[in-house]
Structures are given as structure tokens and as C-alpha cells.
MIFI-186861 format. One line per 4 residues: number of its first residue (from 1); their letters; for each residue z, y, x of N, C-alpha, C. Coordinates in pm, whole numbers, plus 32768, in hexadecimal, padded with zeros to 4 digits. Atoms other than C-alpha are relative to their C-alpha. Layout:
BEGIN
NUM	a	Z,Y,X,Z,Y,X,Z,Y,X ~ ...
This chain:
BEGIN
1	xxxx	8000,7F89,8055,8000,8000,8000,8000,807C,8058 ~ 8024,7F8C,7FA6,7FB6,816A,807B,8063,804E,7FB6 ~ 7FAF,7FC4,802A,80D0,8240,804A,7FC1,80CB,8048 ~ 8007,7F47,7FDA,80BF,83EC,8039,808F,8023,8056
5	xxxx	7F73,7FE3,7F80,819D,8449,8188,801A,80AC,7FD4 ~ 7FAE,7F81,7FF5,8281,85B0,816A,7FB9,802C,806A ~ 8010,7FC3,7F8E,819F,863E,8270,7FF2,8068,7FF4 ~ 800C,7FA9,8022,819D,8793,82C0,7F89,8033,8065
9	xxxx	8070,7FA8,7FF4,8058,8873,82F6,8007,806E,8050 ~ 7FF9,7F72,7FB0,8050,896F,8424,7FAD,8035,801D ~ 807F,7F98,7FE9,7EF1,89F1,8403,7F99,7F99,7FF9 ~ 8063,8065,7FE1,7D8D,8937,83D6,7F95,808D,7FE3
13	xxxx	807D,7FBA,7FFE,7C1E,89B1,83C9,7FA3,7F9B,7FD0 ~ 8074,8058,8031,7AEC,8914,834F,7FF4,7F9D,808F ~ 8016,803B,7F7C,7B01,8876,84B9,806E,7F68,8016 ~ 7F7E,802F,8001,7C73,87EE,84CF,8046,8021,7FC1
17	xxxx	7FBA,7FE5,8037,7D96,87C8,844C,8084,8001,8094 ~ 7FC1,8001,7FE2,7EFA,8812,84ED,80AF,7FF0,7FC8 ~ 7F64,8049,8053,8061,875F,8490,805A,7FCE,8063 ~ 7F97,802F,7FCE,819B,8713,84C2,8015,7F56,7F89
21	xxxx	7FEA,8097,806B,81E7,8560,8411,807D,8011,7FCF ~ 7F7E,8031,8064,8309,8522,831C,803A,7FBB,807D ~ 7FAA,8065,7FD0,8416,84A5,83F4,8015,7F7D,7FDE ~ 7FE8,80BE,8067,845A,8363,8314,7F72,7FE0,7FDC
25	xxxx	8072,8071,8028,82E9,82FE,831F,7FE6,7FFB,80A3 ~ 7FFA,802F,7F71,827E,826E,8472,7F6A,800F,8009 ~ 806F,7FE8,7FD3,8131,82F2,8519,7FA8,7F64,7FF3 ~ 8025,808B,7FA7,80FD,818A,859F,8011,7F8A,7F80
29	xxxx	7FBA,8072,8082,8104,8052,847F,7FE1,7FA7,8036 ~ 7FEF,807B,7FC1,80E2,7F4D,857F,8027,7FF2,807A ~ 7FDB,8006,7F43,8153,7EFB,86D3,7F8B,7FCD,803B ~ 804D,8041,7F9F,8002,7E46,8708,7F8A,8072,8036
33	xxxx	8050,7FB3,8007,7F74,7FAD,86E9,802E,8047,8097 ~ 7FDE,7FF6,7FD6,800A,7FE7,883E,7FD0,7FA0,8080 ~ 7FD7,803A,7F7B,7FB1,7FB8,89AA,802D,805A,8081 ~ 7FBA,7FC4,7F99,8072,7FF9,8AF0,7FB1,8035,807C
37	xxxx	8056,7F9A,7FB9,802D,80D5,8BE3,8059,802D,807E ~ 7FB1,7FE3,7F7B,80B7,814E,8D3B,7FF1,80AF,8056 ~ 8028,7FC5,7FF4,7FD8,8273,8DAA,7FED,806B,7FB1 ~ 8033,7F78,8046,7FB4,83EB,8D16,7F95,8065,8060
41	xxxx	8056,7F9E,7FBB,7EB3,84E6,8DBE,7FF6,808C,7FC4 ~ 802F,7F9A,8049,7E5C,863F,8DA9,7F97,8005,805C ~ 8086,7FDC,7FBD,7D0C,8682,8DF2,7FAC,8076,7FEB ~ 802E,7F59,7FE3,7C36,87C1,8E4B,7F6F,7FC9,8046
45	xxxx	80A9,7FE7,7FAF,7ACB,882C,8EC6,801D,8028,8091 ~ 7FFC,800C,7F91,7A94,8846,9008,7FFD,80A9,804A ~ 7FBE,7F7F,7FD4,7ABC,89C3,901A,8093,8015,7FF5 ~ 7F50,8000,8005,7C26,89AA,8F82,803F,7FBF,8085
49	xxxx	7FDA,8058,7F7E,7C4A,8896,9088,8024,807B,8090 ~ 7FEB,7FD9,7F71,7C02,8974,91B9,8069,806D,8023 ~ 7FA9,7F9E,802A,7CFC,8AA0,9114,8076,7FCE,801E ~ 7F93,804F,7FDF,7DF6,8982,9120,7FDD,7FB4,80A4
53	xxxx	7FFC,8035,7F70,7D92,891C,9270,8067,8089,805F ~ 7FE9,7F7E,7FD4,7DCE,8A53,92E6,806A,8050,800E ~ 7F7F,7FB1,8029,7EF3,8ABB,9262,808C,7F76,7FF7 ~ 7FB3,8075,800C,7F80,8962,927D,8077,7FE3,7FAC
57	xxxx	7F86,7FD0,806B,8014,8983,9129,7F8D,7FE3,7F94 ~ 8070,8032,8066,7F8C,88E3,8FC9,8000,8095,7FD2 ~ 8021,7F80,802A,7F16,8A1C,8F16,800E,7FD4,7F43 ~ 7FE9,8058,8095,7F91,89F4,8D7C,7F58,802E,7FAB
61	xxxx	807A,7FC7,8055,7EA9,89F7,8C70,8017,80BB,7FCB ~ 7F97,7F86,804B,7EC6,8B53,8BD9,7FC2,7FDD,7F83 ~ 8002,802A,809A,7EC5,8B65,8A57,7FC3,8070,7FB4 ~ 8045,7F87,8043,7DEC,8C38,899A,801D,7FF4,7F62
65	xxxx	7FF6,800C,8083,7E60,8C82,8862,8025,7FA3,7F8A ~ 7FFE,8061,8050,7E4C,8B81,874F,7FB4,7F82,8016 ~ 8044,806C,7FEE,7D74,8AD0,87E9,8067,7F6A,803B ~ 7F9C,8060,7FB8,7E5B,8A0A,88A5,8068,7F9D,7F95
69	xxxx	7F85,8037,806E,7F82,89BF,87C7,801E,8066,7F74 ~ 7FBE,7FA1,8070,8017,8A56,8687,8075,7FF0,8012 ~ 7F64,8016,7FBB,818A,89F5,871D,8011,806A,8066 ~ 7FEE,7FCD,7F6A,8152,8AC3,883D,7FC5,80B3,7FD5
73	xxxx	805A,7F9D,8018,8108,8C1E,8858,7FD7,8017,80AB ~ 8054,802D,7F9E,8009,8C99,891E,801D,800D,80A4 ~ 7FFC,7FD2,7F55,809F,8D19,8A7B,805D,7F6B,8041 ~ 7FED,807E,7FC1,8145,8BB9,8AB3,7FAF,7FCA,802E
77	xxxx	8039,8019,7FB7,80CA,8B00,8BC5,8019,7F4E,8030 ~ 8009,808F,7FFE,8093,898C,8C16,7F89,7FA3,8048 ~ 806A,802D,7F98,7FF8,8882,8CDA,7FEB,7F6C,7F95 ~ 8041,808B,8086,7F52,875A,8BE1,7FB8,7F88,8053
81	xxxx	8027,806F,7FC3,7F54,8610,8C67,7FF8,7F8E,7F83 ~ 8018,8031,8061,7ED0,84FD,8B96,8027,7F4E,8048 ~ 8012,80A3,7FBA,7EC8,8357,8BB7,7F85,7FEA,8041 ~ 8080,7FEF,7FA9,7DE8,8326,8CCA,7F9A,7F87,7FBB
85	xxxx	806D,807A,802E,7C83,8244,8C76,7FA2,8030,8040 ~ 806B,8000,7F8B,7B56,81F0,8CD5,7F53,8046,7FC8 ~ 8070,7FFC,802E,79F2,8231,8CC0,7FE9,8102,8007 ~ 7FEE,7F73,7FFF,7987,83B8,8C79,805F,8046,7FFA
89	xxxx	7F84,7FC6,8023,7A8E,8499,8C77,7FF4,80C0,7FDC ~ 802F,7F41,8051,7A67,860B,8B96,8033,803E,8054 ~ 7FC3,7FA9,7FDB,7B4F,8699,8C42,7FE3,8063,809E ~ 8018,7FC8,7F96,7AC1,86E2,8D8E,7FE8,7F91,807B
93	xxxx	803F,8053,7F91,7A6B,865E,8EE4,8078,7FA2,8064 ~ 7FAF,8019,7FB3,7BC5,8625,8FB1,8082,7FCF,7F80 ~ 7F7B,7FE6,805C,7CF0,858A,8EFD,8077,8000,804C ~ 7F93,7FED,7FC3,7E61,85B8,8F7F,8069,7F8D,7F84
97	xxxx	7FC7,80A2,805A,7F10,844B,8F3D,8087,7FE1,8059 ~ 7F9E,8002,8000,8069,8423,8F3E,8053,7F6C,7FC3 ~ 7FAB,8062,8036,815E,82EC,8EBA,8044,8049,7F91 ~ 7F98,7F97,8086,820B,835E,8D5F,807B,7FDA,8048
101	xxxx	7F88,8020,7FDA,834A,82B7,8DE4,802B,8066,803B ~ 7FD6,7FB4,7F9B,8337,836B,8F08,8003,809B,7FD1 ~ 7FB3,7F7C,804B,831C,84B5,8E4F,8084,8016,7FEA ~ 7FA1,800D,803F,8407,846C,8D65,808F,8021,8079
105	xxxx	7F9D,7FDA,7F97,8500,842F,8EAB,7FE8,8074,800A ~ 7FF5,7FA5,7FB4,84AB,853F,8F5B,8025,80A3,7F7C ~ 7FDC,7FC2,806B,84CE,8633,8E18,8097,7FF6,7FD3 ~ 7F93,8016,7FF1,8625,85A3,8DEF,8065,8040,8060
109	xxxx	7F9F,7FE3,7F9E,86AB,85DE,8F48,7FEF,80B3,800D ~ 7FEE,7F72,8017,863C,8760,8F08,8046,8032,7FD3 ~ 7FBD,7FC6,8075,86F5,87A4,8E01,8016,7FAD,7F77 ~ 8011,7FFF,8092,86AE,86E7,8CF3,7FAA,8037,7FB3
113	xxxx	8064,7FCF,8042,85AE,8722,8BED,7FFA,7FDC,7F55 ~ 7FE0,8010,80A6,8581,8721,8A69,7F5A,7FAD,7FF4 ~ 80B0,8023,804E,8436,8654,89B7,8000,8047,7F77 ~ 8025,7FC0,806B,838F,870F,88B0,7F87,7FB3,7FE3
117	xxxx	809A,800B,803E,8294,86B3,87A7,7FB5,8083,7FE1 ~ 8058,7FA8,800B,81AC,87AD,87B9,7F91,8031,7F8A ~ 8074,8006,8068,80B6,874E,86B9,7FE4,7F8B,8002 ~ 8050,8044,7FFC,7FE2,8672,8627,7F6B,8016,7FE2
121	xxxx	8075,7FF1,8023,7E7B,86C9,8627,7F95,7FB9,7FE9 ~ 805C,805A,805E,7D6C,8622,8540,7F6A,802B,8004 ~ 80CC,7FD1,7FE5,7BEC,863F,858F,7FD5,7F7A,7F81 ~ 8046,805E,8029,7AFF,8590,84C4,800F,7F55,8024
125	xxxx	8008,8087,7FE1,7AD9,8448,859A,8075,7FE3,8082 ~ 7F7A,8039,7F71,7C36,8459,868A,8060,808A,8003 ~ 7F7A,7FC3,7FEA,7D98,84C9,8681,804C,800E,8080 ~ 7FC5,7FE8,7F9F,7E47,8562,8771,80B5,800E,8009
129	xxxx	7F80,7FD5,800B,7FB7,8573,87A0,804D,8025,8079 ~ 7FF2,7FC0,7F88,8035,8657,8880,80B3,8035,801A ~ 7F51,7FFB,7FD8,81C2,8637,8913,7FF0,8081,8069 ~ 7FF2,7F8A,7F93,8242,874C,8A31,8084,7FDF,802C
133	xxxx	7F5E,8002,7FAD,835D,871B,8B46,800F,80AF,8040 ~ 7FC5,7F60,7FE8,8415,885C,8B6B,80A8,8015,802C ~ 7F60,7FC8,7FEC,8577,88F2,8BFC,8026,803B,7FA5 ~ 7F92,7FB9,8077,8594,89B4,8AD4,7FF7,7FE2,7F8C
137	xxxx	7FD2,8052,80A9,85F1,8990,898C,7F99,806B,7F72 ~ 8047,7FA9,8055,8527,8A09,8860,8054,7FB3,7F92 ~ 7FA1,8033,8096,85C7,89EA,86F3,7F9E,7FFD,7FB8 ~ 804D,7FF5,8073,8499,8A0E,8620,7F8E,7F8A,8047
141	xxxx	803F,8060,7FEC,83EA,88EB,86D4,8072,7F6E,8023 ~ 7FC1,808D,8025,844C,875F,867F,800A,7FC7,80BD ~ 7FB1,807C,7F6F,84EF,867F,8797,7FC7,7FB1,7FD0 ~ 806F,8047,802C,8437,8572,87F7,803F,7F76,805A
145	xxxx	7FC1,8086,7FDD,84D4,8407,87FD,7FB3,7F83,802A ~ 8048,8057,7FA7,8422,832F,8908,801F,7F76,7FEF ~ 7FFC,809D,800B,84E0,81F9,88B9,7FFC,7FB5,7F6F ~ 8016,802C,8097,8495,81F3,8725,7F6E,7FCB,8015
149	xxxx	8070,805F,8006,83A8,80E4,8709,7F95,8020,7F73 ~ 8025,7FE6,8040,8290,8178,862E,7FD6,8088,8021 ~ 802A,7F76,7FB8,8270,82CE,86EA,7F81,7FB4,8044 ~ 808D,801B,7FE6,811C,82F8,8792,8020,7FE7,808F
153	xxxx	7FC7,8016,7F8D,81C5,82E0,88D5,807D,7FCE,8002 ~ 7F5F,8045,7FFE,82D6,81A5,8902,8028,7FF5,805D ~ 7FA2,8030,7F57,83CD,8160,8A31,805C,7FB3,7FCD ~ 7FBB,804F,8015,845B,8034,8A09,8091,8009,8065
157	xxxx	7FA1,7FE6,7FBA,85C5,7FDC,8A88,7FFD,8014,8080 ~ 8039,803F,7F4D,852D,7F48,8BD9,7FBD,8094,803C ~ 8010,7FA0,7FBE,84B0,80A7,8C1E,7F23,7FC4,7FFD ~ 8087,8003,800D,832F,8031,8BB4,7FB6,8052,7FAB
161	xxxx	802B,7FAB,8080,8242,813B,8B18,7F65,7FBF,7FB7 ~ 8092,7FF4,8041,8151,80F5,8A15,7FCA,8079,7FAB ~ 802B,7FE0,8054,805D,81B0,8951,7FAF,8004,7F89 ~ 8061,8008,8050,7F9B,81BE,8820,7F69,7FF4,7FDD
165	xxxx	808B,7FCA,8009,7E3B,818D,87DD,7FA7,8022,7F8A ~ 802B,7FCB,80AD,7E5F,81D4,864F,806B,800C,7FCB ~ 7FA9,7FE7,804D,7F18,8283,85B6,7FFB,8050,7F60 ~ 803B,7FEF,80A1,7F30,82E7,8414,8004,80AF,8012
169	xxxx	8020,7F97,801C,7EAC,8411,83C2,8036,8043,7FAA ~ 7F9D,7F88,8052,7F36,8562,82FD,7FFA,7FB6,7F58 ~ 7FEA,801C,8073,7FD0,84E9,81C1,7FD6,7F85,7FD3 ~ 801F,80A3,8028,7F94,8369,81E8,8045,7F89,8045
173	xxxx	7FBD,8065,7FA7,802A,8236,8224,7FA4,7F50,801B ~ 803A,8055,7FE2,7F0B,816C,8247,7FC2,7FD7,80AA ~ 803E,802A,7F96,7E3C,80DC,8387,7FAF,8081,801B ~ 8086,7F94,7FBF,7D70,81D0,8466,7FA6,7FC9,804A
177	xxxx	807C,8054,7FB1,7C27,815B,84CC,7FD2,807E,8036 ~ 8016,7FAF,7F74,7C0B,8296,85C5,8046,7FE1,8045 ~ 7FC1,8013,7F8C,7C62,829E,8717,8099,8060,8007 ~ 7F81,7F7D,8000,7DBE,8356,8762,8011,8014,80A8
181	xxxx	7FCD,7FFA,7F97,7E11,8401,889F,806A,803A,800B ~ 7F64,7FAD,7FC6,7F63,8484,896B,7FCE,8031,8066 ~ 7FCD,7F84,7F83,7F97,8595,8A0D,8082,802B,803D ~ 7F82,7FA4,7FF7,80BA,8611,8AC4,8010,8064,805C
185	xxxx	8017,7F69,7FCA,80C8,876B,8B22,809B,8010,8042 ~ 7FAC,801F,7FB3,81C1,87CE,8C2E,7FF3,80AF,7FF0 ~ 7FF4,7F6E,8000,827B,8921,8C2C,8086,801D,8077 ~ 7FD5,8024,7F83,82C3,894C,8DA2,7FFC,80A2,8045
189	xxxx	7FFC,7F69,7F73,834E,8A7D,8EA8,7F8D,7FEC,8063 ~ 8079,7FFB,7F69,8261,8AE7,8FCA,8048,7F88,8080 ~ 7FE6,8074,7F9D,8338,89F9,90A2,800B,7F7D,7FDA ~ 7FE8,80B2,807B,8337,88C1,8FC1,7F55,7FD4,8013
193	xxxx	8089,802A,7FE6,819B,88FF,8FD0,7FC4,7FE4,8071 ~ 801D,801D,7F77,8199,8903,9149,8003,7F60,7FFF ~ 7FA6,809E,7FEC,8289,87CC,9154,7FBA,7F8A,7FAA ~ 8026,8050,8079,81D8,8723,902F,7F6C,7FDF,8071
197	xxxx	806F,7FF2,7FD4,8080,8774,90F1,7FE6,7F98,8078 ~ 8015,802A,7FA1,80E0,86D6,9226,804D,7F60,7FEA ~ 7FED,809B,8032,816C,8585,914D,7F9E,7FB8,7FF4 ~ 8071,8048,8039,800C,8537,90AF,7F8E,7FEA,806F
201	xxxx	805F,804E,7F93,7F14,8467,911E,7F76,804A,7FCC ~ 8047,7FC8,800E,7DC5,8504,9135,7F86,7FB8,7FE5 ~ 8081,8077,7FFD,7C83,8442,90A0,7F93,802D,7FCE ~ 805E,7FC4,8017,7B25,84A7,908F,7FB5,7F8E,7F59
205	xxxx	802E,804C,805E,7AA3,843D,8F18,7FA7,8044,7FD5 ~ 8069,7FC1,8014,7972,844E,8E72,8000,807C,7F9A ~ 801B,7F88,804E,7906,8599,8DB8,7F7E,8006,7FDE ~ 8089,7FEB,7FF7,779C,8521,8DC0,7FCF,8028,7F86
209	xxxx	8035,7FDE,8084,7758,854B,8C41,8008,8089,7FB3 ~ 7FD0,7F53,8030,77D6,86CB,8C22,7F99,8022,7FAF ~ 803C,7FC3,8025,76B4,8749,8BC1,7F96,7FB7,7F6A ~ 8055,8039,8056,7601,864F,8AB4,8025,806B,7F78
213	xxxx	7FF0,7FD1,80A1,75DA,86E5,892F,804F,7FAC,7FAF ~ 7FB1,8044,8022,7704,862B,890E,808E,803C,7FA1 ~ 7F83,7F94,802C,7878,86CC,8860,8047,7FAA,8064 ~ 7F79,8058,7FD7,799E,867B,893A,7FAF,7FB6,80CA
217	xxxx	800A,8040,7F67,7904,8654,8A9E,8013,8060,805D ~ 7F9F,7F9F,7F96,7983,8771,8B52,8058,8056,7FB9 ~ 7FA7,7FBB,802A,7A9D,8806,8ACD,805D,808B,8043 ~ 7FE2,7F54,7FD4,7A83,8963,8B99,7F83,8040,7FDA
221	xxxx	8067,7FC7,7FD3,7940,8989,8B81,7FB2,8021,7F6C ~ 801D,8015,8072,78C0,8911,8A31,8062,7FBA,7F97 ~ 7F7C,8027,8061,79E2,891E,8933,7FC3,8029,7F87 ~ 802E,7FDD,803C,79A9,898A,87E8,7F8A,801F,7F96
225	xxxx	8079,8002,8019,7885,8A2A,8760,7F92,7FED,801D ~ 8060,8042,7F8F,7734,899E,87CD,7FCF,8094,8048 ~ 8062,7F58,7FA7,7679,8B2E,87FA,808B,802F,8066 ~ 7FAC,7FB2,7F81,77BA,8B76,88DC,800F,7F92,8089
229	xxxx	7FE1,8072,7F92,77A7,8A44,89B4,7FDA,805B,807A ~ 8043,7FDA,7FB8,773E,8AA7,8B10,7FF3,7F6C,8079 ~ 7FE1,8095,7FAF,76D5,8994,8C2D,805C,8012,8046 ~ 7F73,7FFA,7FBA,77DE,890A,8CEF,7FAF,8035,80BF
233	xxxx	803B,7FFC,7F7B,7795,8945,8E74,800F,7F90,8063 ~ 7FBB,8056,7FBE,783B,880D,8EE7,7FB6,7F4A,7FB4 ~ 8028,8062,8017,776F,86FA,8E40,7FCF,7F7B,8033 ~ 7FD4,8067,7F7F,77D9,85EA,8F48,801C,7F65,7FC7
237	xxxx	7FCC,80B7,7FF1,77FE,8471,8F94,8062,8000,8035 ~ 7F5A,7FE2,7FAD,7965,8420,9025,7FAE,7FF5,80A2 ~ 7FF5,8000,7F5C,7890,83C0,916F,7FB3,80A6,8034 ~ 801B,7F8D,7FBD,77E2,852F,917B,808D,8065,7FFF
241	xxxx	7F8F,7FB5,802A,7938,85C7,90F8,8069,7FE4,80B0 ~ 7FC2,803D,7F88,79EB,84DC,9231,7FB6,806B,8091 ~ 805C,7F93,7FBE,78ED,859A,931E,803F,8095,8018 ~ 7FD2,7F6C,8005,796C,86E2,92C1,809D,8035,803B
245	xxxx	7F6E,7FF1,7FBB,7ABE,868A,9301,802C,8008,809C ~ 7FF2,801F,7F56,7A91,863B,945A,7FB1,8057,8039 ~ 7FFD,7F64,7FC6,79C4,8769,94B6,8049,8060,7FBF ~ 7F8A,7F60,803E,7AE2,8855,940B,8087,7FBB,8043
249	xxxx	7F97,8013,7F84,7BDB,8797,94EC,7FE3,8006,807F ~ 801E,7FCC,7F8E,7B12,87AD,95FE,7FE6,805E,8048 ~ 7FFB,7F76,7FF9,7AE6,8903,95F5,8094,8056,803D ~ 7F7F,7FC5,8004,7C32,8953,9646,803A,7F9D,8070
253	xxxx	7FA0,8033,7F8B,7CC4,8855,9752,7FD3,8081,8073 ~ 8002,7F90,7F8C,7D42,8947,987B,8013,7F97,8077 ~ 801B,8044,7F93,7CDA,88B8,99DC,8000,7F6B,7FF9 ~ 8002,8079,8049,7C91,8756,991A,804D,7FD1,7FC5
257	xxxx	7F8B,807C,8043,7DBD,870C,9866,7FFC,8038,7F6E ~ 800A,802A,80A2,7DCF,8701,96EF,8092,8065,7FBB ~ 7FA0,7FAA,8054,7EA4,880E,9655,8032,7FAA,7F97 ~ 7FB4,8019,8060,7F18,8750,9518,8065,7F97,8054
């Protein structure tokens, strides 16, 4: 049976929708809708890349407006790492790959940190649900319980994370035959992005499809509306992307040795 969930409505468009789920209904209605995972990335084009080379420091997303979130307003700042995979990747040419665990630790021994649900955002053919680790505390955004089995993101006792790859859509408690993704956005000091910067592992992935008359294959370049698209400049294989990396490190060793 398909039950009507208490969800509440934080903005949609003929495009998307944006929500917060009924607490007492569960994103997730199976455990088999669930696999585990080890790896998160944030990934960037290969100009962001060399900004963060450079400055040897991740650089956050910045947030324009509404576009971003309806939880957030716009001068908050954040770095959006997702579950790493394979094959094309929208997001850009270089990803920055990390262990969640090892986050998680290292976020701990800072200070401590809060999880937030951020949203849930609803496209046509794939949901997004987007958490945030933060030092501070917000009251008008939901806490977000990692070890309730049925969230889009579980952590079992053993310290194992899984995630979702369907989850029910606004005001349903039936099956989703779209894809669902996680995000988790990180809301980090200038010395947390250094320190963070010089944790992750650095891996050249493909970006080769940026430019097709596709939706959803570069997500700096061509977001949105099709007449505002523009081409990407970086429309790379991971082995021409790999290439690049190694003349933008080689550029820089002083009397042959390797600055990083």
C-alpha cells in the first residue's frame, strides 16, 4: 500500500521539487535498497584543481542564491563531496578521495561536529539527498540520524556506511524506480580546508562527455537552461586529465624536488 507521508515543501519549480520527509515515514523501505560504500570525493575541473594546487587548500563551493539549497542562505560556504563511482563523472576532471571513516575521525578530534539534513531534492528521473557536517548548530534545520536504518545514509553499529540507490519520493510511500544520490556537504575553516586538502587522495577521472547535448554532464558548465549552457574547456579522458597533473607538478619542483 502507498501511504501520503507529512512531508514538508521548501520550494519547487516546474524543474524540481525541494523537501524536508515526515520523520515517522522512512526515506528507505528496504534494506535491500542499500549498498556499502567506503569512499567520498569531491571533484573539480582542472582549473579549480590548479587554484587548489596552488594554494594548497580545497577551495569550497560557493552558493549562489537558491540555486544551491533552500536550507542555506546564500553567503554560506561548502565543499560537496559525493559517493565516489565509476565511469563519466559530471562533475569535473580531478576528484579529491578521502575514506568517510576517516573524515568522520578526523572531524571528531576537531571539535566535534553536528549532521544536518539539508534537503531533499526531486528531479524528474533522480533524487538527491543532501546531509552537511558542520561545527555549528542551526535550529531551523533537521538533525540527521546516521544510524536509523531507513535514512538515505546508514552507519551501522560496526562503523559500516551504506547508501541508497532509491529512495520514495515527495508525499509517497511507495518504490522509486529513479536513481537517488548523496551528497555531503562539508562546512569547514580555512585551516580544516588546508588539512582536509592535504588528507585526500588525488585521482584523475573522466570528464570526457562534458560537452554532448546531454542534461547533467557538466555541472559548471552546462547546468540548467539549454540557451545558457556554455562549453566546458576541460572535456578530458582521466589519461589526458593524468597528463596535466604531472606537468602542473612539474612546473614547480625547485632544483628537482617535488614541493608537495
Amino acid at each position: 500500500m502507498n501511504y501520503h507521508a507529512d512531508d514538508r515543501l521548501l520550494g519547487a519549480n516546474k524543474y524540481f521539487k525541494s523537501w524536508y520527509p515526515d520523520p515517522d515515514r522512512p526515506l528507505v523501505s528496504h534494506e535491500i535498497y542499500y549498498h556499502k560504500f567506503y569512499d567520498i570525493s569531491y571533484t573539480v575541473h582542472f582549473e579549480d584543481y590548479q587554484q587548489m594546487f596552488h594554494e594548497g587548500s580545497i577551495i569550497p563551493n560557493p552558493i549562489i542564491g537558491k540555486k544551491f539549497s533552500y536550507a542555506l542562505e546564500a553567503n554560506e560556504q561548502l565543499i560537496q563531496f559525493v559517493v565516489s563511482s565509476t565511469g563519466h563523472n559530471k562533475y569535473g576532471n580531478i576528484s579529491l578521495l578521502i575514506n568517510l571513516n576517516e573524515l568522520l575521525c578526523y572531524l571528531q578530534i576537531q571539535g566535534g561536529f553536528y549532521t544536518y539534513l539539508l534537503e531533499i531534492v526531486e528531479y524528474p528521473s533522480v533524487s538527491v539527498a543532501k546531509l552537511m557536517f558542520s561545527h555549528l548548530q542551526f535550529e531551523d534545520i533537521p538533525k540527521y540520524d546516521a544510524s536509523k536504518l531507513g535514512n538515505p545514509w546508514y552507519r551501522d553499529p560496526q562503523g559500516n556506511n551504506y547508501c541508497s540507490f532509491s529512495t520514495r519520493r515527495f508525499q509517497y510511500f511507495g518504490e522509486n524506480e529513479y536513481d537517488t544520490e548523496l551528497e555531503f556537504h562539508l562546512q569547514l575553516t580555512n585551516g580544516q580546508c588546508k588539512e582536509l586538502y592535504n588528507k585526500c587522495r588525488r585521482e584523475p577521472v573522466s570528464h570526457y562527455e562534458a560537452n554532448l547535448e546531454e542534461p547533467c554532464k557538466c555541472m559548471k558548465y552546462r547546468l540548467g537552461r539549454r540557451d545558457r549552457w556554455q562549453n566546458c574547456p576541460s572535456p578530458w579522458k582521466s589519461k589526458e586529465t593524468a597528463l596535466k597533473m604531472y606537468e602542473l607538478q612539474e612546473e614547480i619542483k625547485p632544483d628537482g624536488k617535488d614541493v608537495i
